[in-house]
N, C-alpha and C positions, 0 to 999 in steps of 0.2 A: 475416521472414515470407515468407510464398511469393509468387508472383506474382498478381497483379490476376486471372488466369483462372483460377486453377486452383480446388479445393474451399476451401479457407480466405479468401476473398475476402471471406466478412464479417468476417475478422480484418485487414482492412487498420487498420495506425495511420499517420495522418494526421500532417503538420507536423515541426517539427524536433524529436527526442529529446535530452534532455540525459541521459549516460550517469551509472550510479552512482557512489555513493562518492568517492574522491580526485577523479576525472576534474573535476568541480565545483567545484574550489578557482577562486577567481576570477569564478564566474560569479555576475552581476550580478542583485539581488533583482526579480522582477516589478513592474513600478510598483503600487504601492499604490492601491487604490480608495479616494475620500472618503465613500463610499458608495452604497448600489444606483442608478442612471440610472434602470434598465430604467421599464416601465409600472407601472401602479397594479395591485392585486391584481384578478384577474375577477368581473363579475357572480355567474358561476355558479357560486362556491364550493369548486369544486372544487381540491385539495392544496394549502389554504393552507399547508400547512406540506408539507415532501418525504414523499413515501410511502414507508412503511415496511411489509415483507413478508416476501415469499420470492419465486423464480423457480427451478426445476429443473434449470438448462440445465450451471450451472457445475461441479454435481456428476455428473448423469447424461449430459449430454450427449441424447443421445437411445437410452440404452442401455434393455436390455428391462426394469429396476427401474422405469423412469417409468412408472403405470398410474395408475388410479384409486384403487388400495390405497393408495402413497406419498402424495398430493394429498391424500385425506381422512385419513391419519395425522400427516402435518403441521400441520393444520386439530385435531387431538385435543392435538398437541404443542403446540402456539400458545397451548393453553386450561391444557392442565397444568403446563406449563413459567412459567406467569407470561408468555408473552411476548404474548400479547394485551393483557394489564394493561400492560406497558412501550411499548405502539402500535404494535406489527406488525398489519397491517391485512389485508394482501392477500394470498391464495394464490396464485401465478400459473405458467402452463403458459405452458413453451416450445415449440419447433419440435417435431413428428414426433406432435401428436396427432391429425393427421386421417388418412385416407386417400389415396395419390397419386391420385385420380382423383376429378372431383364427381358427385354422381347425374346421373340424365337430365337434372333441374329445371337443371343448375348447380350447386347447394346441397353446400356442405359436410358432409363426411360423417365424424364421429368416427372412428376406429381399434377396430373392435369388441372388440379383441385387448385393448389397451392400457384402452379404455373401455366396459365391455360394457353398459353402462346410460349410456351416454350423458352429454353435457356438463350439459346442464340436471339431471340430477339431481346429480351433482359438485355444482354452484352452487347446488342445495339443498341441499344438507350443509354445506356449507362455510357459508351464509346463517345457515343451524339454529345453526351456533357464534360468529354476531354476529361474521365474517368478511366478506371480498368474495374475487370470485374475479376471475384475469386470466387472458388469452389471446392466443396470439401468433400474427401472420402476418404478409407480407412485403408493403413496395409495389412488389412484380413477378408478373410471371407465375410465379416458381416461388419459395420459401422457398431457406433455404442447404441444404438435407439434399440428399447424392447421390441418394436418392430422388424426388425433385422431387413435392414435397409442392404445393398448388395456393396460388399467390399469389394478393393480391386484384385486381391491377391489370388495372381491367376489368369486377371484379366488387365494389366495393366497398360502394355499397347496398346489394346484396343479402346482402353476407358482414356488414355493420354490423349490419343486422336482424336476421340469425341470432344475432348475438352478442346482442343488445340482448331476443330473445325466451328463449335459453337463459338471461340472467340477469350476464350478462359484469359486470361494473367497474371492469376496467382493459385496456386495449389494448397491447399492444408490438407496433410496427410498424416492421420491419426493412426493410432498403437493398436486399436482394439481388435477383440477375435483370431490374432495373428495365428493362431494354433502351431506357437512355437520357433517358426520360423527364425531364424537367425537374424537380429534386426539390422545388419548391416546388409544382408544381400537382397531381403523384401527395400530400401531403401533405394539402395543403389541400381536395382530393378527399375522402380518409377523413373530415376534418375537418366535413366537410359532411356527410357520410351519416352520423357518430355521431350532430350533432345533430338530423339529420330523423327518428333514434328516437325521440325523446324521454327516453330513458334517459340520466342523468348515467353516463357514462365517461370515467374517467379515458385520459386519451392521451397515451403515450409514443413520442414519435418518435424511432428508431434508425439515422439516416442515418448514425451513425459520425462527424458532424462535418465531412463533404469540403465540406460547401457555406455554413459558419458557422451553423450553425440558430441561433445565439444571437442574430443580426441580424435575424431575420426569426420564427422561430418563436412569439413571444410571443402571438398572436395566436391560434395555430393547434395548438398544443398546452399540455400543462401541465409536460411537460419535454422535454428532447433530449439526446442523446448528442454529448458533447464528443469522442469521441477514439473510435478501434477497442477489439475486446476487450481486455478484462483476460482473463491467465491469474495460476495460482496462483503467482506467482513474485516475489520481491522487484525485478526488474529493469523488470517489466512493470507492480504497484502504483505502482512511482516515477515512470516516464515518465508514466504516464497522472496524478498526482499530479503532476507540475510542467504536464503542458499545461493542466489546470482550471484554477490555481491565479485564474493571470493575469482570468479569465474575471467574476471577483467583480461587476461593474458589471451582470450581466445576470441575475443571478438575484435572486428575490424570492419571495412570495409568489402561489401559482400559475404559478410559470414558472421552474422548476428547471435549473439544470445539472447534467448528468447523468454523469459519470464512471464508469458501468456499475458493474456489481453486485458484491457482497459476495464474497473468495474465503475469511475467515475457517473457517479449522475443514477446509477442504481437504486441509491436509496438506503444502502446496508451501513454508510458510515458518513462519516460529517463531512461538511465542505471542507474543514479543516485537514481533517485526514485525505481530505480526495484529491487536495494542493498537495499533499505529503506523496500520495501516489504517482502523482502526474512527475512530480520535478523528480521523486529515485528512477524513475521508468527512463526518464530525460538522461538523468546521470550516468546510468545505464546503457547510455543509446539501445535499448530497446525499442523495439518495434511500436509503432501507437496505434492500436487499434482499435477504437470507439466501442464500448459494449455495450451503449446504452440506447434505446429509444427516441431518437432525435428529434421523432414527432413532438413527443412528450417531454423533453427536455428542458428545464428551467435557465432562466436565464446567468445565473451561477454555475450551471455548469457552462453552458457557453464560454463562460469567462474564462472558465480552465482549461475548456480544451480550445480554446483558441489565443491561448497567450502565445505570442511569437518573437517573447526571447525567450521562453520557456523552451519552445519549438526547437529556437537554432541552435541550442546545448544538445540538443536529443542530435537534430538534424547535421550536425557540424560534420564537413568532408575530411577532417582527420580521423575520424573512427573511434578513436578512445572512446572505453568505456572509462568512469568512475572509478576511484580506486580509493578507500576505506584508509584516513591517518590513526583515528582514532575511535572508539565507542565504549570509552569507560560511564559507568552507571549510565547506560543509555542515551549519551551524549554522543551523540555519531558527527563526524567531520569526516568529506567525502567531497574529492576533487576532480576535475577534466579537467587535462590540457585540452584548449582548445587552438585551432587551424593557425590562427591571428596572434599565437604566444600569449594570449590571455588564460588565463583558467575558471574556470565557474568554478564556486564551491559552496555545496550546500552544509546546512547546517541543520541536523534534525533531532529531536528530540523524541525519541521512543515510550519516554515515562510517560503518568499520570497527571502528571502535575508541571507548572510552570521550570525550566531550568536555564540557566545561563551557558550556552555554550560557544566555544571561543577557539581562535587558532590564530597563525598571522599569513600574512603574504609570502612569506619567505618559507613557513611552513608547507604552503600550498603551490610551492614550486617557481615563485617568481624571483627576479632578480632584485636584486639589492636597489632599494630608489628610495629619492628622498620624501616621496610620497606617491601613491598610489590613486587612481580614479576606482571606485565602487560601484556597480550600477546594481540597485536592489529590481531584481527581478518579476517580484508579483507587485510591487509596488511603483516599479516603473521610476524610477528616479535614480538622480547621479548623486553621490559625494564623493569629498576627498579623503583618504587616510593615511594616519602616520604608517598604517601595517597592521593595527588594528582590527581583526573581523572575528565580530561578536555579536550574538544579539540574547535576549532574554526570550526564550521559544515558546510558545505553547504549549500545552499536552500535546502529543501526534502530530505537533508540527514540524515544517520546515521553512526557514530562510534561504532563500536562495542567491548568488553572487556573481556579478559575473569581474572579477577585478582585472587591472589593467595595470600594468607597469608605464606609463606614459607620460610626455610633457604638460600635457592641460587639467593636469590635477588641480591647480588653481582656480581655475572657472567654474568648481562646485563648491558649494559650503560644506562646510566638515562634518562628517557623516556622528551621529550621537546614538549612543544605546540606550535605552529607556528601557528602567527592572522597576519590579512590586516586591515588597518583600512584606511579609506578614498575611493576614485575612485571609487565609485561602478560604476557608468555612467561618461561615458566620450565622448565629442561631436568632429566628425571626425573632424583630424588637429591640436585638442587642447592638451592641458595637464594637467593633471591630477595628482595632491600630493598625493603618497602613504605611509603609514609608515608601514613598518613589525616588529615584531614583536617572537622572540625566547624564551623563558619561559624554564628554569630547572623544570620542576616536583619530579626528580631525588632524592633518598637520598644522590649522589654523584655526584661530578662538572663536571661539562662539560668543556672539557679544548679545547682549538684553535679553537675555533667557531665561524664559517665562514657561510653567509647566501648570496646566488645569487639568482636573482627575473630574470626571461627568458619571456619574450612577442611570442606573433605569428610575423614570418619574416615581416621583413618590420618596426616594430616598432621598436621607441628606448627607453628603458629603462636605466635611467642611475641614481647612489645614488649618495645623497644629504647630506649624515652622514653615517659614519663609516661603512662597513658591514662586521667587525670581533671586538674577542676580547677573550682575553686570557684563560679568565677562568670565570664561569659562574655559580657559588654556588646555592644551592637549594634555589628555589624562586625569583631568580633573572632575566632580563628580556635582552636582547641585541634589541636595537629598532633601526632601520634604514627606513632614509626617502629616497622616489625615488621620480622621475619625469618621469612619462609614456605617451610617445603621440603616438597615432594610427594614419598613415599619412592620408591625405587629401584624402577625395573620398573612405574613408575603410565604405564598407556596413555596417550596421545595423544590428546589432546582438549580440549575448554572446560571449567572446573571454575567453579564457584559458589564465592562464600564472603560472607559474610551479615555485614555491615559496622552495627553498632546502637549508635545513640547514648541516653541517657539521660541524662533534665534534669528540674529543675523551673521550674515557673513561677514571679515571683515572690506570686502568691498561696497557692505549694506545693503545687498542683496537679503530677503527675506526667505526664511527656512521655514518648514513646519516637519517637522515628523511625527506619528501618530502611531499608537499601539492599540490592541483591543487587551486588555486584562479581564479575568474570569475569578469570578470567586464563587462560591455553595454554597446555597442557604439549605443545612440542616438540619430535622430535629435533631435532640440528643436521645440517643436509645432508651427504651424503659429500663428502671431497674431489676434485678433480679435476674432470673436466666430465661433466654427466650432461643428459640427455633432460628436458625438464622433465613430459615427459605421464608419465613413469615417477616421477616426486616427488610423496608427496603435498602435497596442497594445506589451505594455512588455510579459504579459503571459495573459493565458485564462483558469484558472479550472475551471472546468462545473460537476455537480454532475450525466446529463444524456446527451449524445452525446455532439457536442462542439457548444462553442456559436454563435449565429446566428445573423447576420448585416441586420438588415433592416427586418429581420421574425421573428415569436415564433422562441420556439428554436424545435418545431417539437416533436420529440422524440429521436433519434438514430443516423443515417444518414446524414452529412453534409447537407444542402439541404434541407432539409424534413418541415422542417417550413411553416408558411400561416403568411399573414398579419397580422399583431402586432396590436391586439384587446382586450381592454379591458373597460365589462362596456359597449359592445356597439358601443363603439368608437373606427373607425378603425385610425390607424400610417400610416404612409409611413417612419416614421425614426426610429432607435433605437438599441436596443442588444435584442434578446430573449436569455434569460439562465434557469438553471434548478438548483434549490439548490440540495447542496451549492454550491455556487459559487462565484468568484472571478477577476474583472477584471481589469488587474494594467495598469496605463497608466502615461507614462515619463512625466514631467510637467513642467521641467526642471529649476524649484520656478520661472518660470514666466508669470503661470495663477493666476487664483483671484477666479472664479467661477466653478460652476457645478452646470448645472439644469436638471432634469426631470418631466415626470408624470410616475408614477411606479405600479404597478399591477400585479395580476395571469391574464393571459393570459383565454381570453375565451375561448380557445381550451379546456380546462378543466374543470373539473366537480364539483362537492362540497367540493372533499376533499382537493385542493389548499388551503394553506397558508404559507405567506412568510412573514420574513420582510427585509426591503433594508436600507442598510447602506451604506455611504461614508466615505472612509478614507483618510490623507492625512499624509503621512510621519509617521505610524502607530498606528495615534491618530484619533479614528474617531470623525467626525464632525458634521454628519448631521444623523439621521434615522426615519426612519418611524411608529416603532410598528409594532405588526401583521398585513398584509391585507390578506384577504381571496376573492375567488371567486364571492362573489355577492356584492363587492364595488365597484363604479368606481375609476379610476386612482386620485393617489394623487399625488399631489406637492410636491417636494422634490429638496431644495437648499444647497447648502453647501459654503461656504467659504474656499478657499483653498491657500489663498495668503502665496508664497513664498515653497509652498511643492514642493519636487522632482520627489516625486510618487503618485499620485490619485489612488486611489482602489475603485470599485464598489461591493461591497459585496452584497449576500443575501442567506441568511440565512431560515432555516427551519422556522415554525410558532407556532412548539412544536407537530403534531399529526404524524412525520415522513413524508417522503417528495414524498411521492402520490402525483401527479399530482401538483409538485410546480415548474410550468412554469411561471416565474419572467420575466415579460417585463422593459423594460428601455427603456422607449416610449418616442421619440426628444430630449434625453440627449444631452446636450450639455457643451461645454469648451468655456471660454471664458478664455483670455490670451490677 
C-alpha cells in the first residue's frame, strides 16, 4: 500500500499480515476463545445481532453512478430480490455525497448533482420500503476524497442533528484527516451528539483498528473496524480474514467486529472464493454489507448473498463469533456455538490446490451422541454422522456445517466424503491417472453405491477399477481409478469435472452427493532458461492491485507500475507484486533452478519490508529474511529439481504491509 500521506491513507492495513497459500505451512492456529468476555448486550437495543445491508463505496467508489437513482434502486432490489426477507436492512452512502464546502450556517449540504432532492427525501423512500438508510463522514476535518469533502471534527452536533433530522440510521464514521486527535475522544464526541438526538443510530466506527477499538469501543459504538480496507482480491479477503479471526473474545451482541465490507460479485475473485468470503464473514458474525452493484449483479452472486442458512450462522442471537481449532498447512477448522446448542463449522481450505480437511463433533464442542444430524450449508441438504466431519475442499474453498446433537439422525442417509487424488495437471493429448474416492461418514451404510467421474465435452474419461459396490459400512472407503485425457490442442486452463456419488440409505431412500473436481491443462515449460515474467502463470495472489511483468507492481491499476528499481539499480525484467503474495508456476518436475535479485521496490518509502520465499511442490526451498527499503537487491537461488509447481511467495516483514512493493528483479527458470 502506499504511504501514511499520500490519498489511500484510509487503506492503511494495520498489524502483521500472514501471506497466502503455501507461505502458511507451519503457522500456528489463533488461540481459541472459551467464549465472548466482552460486556453484556446494550440498553438500547440496537444491532443485537451484525448489520446487515449495503454500502456503495466498494463498487463505485465515488464515481458519477453513485446518485440518488442507484440508492433508491437498491432499496427496490432489497424488496424484489427477496433480500429484505433474508435481513439486509440498511442502504448506506459512502464518501462524496455532500458538497466540499458547508453553507453560511456550517451545515452540510448534499451534492445537488448526485442528490437533487435531497438526503431526507432518499430516507423517505428508502423508510417507504421498511428499510433504514446510512451515511458516511469522517472524524476529521476532511473525508478521504481528493476533493476534501467536509469532516465532522468540530462540527459533530451539528452534523449529528442533521443526520438525525434527515432520518439517518446508521452512521459510518471514518479515521481520515483527523490531525491527531486522540481517537478515543473524536469517537466518543460523535458518540455523544448521536445520542443528544434522540434518534436510535446505529454507529459504526472506522478507525481502521490503529488503536484496538476492540479494547475500548464497547461502549461507544455498536461496531469497529478491525483492520484497513478490504479490496476485491483473494490476498487482501485473507489477511484481513486471519487479523479478525484472533479477535472472537470481543464481539457479541451490540458490539461487533468489524472486518469491512462485502467485495462478493465485484469481479476481483472466483465464485469459489466469494462462498469462502461470505461463510468466514458469517462465522465471524460480522456485519454483511453488500459492496457490489445490484443493478448488475449476476445471478451467482444472488445465490451468495441470499443463502439463508448462510445468513442465520452470521445472524444467530447468541453473538459468538467463530473461534479458530486448527490451521495446520492451510487447513483451517473454525467453529460457532450457535443459540439452539448446535454449532456451525466451517471447513476452509487456504491453499492452492485441492486438500482434505477434517475434525469431529466432539472436537467442535458437541456432546457425546451416537450419531449426529449434518446439514451441509451451500448445498442445502441433511445427513447423518458417526462424528465424522470432513470433506475434500477446494482451492479458496469452504464447507460449511451446521451439526446437530439430536434424536432424528436416522431420517437422513449417511453423509459420504468424496476425494481425487492424482491429475491435478494434465498436458494437452496426454493422460492422466485419477483415483476417486467415496468415504461413509455415516452411522449407517451406504448400500449400491455407485460413483460416475464426467469430463468437459470432448474428453474421455474412462475407469480402470470398479465404480460400484454394494454396501459401504461406516468408515469404509469405495476407490476407483480413471484414466482422463483432454484431446490434443485443448487450451490452457482449469477444467471442471463433476465427481457423483449415488447410494441408498438403509431405509432405501435414494442419496446423490455431488462434487466439482478441477484439474490444469498445462504446457510443459521450454527448455533451457527463460524470463519467468515471459511464462505464463498457474495463479497470481497479489495483496495490492495484480502482479506486474516487467514493472513495480505500481499500486492499483493494471498498468500502473514504473521500472523495477531497487537500490538504485534499474530492471528491465521481472514480477512487481505487493505482499502478500503468491506466484505459482507449472514446472512440470522438469526444471532444476530459479534465480533472482529480489527487493522493495524504490517506488516506496521506509516503511517497505518484505521477505521472498521459493516454494516448490509445498516445501520451501529457498528465502531471504527481511529486506527492507534501504538494501540493495539480494540473490536469491533455489533448487527445484523434479517439482510440479514453483511458488514465489513474499510475505510481509512483521510492521504490516505499507508500502511492501516486492520486486523479483531477472528471475529466472531454467529447465
Amino acid at each position: 500500500m502506499r504511504h501514511p500521506h499520500t490519498r489511500t491513507t484510509r487503506r492503511r492495513v494495520v498489524g502483521a499480515l500472514i501471506a497466502g497459500v503455501l507461505s502458511t505451512a507451519g503457522l500456528a492456529a489463533p488461540a481459541a476463545a472459551d467464549g465472548p468476555t466482552g460486556p453484556a448486550a446494550p440498553a438500547d437495543g440496537l444491532a443485537l445481532t451484525p448489520p446487515m445491508g449495503f454500502n456503495n463505496w466498494n463498487s463505485t467508489h465515488c464515481g458519477a453512478d453513485f446518485d440518488e437513482t442507484m440508492v433508491e434502486g437498491i432499496a427496490d432490489l432489497f424488496v424484489a430480490k427477496g433480500l429484505k426477507d433474508a435481513g439486509y436492512t440498511y442502504v448506506n452512502l459512502d464518501d462524496c455525497w455532500a458538497l466540499p464546502s458547508r453553507d453560511a450556517d456550517g451545515k452540510l449540504v448534499p451534492d445537488p448533482a448526485r442528490f437533487p432532492h435531497g438526503i431526507k427525501a432518499v430516507a423517505d423512500y428508502v423508510h417507504a420500503k421498511g428499510l433504514k438508510l446510512g451515511i458516511y463522514t469522517s472524524a476529521g476535518t476532511k473525508t478521504y476524497n481528493d476533493a476534501g469533502f467536509p469532516g465532522a471534527l468540530g462540527h459533530e452536533y451539528s452534523d449529528a442533528q442533521q443526520f438525525a433530522d434527515w432520518g439517518v440510521d446508521y452512521l459510518k464514521y471514518d479515521n481520515c484527516n483527523n490531525q491527531g486527535v486522540d481517537a478515543k475522544q473524536r469517537y466518543l464526541t460523535m458518540r455523544d451528539a448521536l445520542r443528544a438526538t434522540g434518534r436510535p443510530i446505529v454507529y459504526s466506527i472506522c478507525e481502521w483498528g490503529e488503536n484496538k477499538p476492540w479494547e475500548w469501543a464497547s461502549d461507544v459504538g455498536q461496531l469497529w473496524r478491525t483492520t484497513g480496507d478490504i479490496s476485491d482480491s483473494w490476498g487482501s479477503m485473507l489477511s484481513i480474514l486471519k487479523q479478525n479471526l484472533p479477535l472472537a473474545p470481543y464481539a457479541g451482541p451490540g458490539h461487533w467486529n468489524d472486518p469491512d465490507m462485502l467485495e462478493v460479485g465485484n469481479g476481483g475473485m472466483t465464485d469459489t472464493e466469494y462462498r469462502t468470503h461470505f461463510s468466514m464473514w458469517s462465522m465471524m458474525a460480522a456485519p454483511l454489507l453488500i459492496g457490489t452493484d445490484l443493478r448488475k449483479a449476476s445471478p451467482a452472486t444472488f445465490d451468495i448473498l441470499d443463502n439463508k442458512e448462510v445468513i442465520a450462522v452470521d445472524q444467530d442471537p447468541l453473538g459468538r463469533q467463530g473461534t479458530v481449532l486448527s490451521s495446520a498447512g492451510g487447513r483451517w477448522v473454525v467453529t460457532k456455538e450457535l443459540k439452539d446448542g448446535s454449532r456451525a463449522v466451517a471447513l476452509f481450505n487456504e491453499s492452492g490446490a485441492p486438500q482434505r480437511v477434517a475434525t469431529t463433533a466432539r472436537a467442535a464442542g458437541l456432546p457425546d451422541a451416537p450419531a449426529y444430524t449434518l446439514r451441509d450449508l451451500w448445498g442445502h441438504k441433511s445427513y447423518n454422522t458417526a462424528g465424522a466431519l470432513s470433506a475434500v475442499v477446494p482451492a479458496h474453498g469452504t464447507v460449511l456445517f451446521r451439526v446437530t446433537a439430536d434424536r432424528h439422525w436416522a431420517a437422513h442417509p449417511p453423509a459420504v466424503e468424496l476425494g481425487l487424488d492424482g491429475g491435478r495437471f494434465i498436458e494437452p493429448g496426454s493422460t492422466a491417472a485419477l483415483t476417486t474416492s467415496v468415504t461413509d461418514l455415516g452411522r449407517t451404510t451406504a448400500r449400491e453405491v455407485s460413483v460416475t467421474l464426467t469430463g468437459p465435452h470432448g474428453w474421455t474419461v474412462a475407469p480402470t477399477s470398479p465404480p460400484r459396490t454394494p454396501a459401504l459400512p461406516t468408515g469404509r472407503a469405495l476407490h476407483t481409478g480413471w484414466r482422463v485425457t483432454p484431446p490434443p490442442g485443448t487450451p490452457k486452463g482449469s477444467y471442471d469435472l463433476a465427481l457423483t456419488a449415488r447410494y441408498r440409505s438403509p431405509s432405501g431412500a435414494s442419496a446423490v452427493s455431488t462434487t466439482t473436481v478441477t484439474t490444469t491443462v498445462a504446457d510443459p515449460p521450454p527448455a533451457g532458461t527463460s524470463y519467468l515474467s515471459d511464462l505464463p502463470w498457474l495463479s497470481a495472489d497479489n495483496g495490492w492491485g495484480p502482479v506486474e511483468r516487467d514493472t513495480s507492481n505500481g499500486e492499483t491499476a493494471a498498468g500502473d507500475g514504473h521500472p523495477i528499481t531497487i537500490g538504485g539499480v534499474v530492471y528491465a525484467k521481472g514480477l512487481g507484486t505487493h505482499a502478500p503474495s503468491q506466484v505459482d508456476y507449472y514446472t512440470g518436475k522438469a526444471c532444476e533452478k530459479v534465480t533472482a535479485e529480489v527487493g522493495v521496490d524504490d517506488e516506496e518509502g521506509a516503511a517497505g519490508s518484505v521477505s521472498f520465499e521459493i516454494w516448490a511442490d509445498g516445501t520451501k526451498v529457498a528465502s531471504t529474511g527481511v529486506l527492507t527499503t534501504d538494501m540493495a537487491a539480494q540473490p536469491l537461488t533455489a533448487d527445484v529439481t523434479g517439482a510440479e509447481v514453483v511458488s514465489l511467495v513474499v510475505t510481509d516483514g512483521g510492521n504490516g504491509v505499507t508500502s511492501d512493493h516486492g520486486d523479483w528483479a531477472d528471475a529466472r527458470l531454467t529447465c
